[in-house]
Each structure stands twice: as C-alpha cells, then as structure tokens.
C-alpha positions in Angstrom: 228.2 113.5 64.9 225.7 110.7 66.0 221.7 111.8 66.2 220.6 111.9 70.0 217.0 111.0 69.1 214.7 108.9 70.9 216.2 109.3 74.4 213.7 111.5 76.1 211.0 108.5 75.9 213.4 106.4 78.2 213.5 109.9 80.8 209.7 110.2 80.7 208.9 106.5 81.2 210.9 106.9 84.4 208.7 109.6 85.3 205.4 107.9 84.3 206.3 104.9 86.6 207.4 107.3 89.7 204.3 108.7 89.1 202.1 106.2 88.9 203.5 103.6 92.3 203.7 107.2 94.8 199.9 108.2 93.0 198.7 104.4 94.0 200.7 104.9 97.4 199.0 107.9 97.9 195.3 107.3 96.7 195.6 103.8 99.1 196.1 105.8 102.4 193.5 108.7 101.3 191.3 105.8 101.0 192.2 104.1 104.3 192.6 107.2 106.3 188.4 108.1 105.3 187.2 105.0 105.7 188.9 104.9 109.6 187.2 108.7 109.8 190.8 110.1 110.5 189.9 112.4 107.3 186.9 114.0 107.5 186.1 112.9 104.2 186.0 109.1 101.9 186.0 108.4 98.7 182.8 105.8 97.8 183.0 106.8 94.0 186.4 105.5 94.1 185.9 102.2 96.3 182.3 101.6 96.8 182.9 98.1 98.3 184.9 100.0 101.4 182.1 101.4 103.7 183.3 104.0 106.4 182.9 102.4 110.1 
C-alpha cells in the first residue's frame, strides 16, 4: 500500500551517533589511562600535546 523507503537512514544515523559519543568516550580514557602509565602503552600520534608523566 504505501512505499516504506527511506527509513533505514533514520536507524543507521542512530547508530552512527552511538557510535561515535561511546568511540570518543572510549578513545578519551585510553588516552588518560597511558598518559597516567596505568596502560602500559600511550598514544602520542593521537595527542602529541599530552606527554606521559
């Protein structure tokens, strides 16, 4: 009866944006937890400006 087009951008949009805020929550505490030296490991490609203590 009626064309059901166009509504999978609205689903994946959801997704993008889920995706992107736990992805920045996420890369923000690896970040934090190398520089601190809880993590064996930091990321200076990623935040050069941050220098491990």
């Amino acid at each position: 009866m009626f064309a059901r087009r166009g509504q999978l951008g609205f689903i994946e949009f959801k997704y993008l944006m889920a995706g992107l805020f736990f992805g920045i929550i996420i890369g923000l505490v690896l970040i934090y937890l190398g520089t601190k030296g809880i993590i064996p490991f930091s990321i200076p490609y990623a935040c050069p400006a941050v220098k491990p203590i």
